[in-house]
N, C-alpha and C positions, 0 to 999 in steps of 0.2 A: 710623511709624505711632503715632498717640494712641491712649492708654488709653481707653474711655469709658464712661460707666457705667452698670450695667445700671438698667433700674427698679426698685424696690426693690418686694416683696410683702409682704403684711401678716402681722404674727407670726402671726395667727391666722385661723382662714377664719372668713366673713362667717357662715355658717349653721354653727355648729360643734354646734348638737345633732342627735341619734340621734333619728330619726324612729320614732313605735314600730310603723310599718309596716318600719323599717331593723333594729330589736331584733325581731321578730318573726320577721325572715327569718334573721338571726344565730341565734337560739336555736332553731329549725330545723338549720342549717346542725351548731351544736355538737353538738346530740341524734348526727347524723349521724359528727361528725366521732369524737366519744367512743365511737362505734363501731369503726372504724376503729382508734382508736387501743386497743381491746378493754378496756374501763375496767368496771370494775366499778361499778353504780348508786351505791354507797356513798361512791366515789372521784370522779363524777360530780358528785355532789352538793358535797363538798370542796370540787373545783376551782370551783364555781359560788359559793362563798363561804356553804357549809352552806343551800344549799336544802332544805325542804322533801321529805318520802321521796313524799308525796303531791303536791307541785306538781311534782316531776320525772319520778312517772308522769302526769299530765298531759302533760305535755313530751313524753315519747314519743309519750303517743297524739293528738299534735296539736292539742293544745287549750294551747296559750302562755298566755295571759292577759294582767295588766299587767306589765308590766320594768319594774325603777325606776332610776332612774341609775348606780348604782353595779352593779348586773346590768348594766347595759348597755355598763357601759367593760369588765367582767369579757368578753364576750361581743366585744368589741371585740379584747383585748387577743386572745383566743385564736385570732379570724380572723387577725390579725399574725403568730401564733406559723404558724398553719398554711402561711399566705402566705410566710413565711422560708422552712419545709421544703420548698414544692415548687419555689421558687428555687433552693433548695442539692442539693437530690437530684432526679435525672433519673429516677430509679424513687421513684415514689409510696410504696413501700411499706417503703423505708428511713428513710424523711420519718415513715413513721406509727411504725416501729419506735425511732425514732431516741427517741421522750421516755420509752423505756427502758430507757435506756444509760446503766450511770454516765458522769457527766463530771467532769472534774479542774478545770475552773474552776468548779462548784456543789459543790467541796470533796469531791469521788468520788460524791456522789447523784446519783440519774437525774432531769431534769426533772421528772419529771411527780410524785416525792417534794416535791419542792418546788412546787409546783403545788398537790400537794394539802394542804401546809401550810394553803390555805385565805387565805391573806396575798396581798392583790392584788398586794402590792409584788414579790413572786416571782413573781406573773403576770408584771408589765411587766419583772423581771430578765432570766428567761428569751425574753420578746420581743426588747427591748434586745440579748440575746447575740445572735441568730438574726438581728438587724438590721444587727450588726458585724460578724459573720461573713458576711455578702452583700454589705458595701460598703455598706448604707441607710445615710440617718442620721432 
């Protein structure tokens, strides 16, 4: 039997921007999820990369506005983060507990300390782990 080779796919996809009807429904979705995960507005705001106390009550009460790029991979990375948990935990509500929990690879903090560093880079860290821990890449 020969080897033979697959087609190769592009590093990058062809449409790779966040439609802001796409960041609209994400920042929705986060309002939601930072429920869920029982956050406190002030810790909210944080992880959203220091919004605004007035644009994040907006956010609650449905009225989003414009997202700018850098909201929008923020809001990106967190749907991933969420996307991991409910891969990895068959009860939802261990997934929501879980960015509670010290962990010994974020050096004993709980995600969501690191989250609220406010440093996207600890967004995509803790996505990153959640993605190696399910086998993504």
């Amino acid at each position: 039997m020969m080897l033979q080779e697959l087609p190769r796919t592009h590093a990058a996809p062809l449409d790779d921007a966040i439609t802001p009807q796409e960041a609209e429904a994400m920042a929705r979705a986060v309002v939601n999820l930072f429920g869920k995960w029982q956050l406190s507005d002030a810790q909210a705001r944080d992880v959203l990369g220091g919004l605004a106390a007035r644009t994040y009550a907006r956010w609650k009460a449905g009225d989003i506005g414009r997202i700018d790029r850098d909201l929008a991979t923020r809001l990106s990375l967190l749907m991933g983060i969420h996307k991991g948990l409910r891969y990895l935990f068959t009860d939802p509500q261990r997934g929501y507990d879980w960015i509670k929990v010290p962990n010994a690879v974020f050096g004993g903090k709980t995600p969501l300390a690191l989250m609220v560093e406010g440093d996207i880079f600890q967004l995509g860290r803790v996505r990153s782990y959640l993605d190696a821990e399910r086998g993504g890449w």
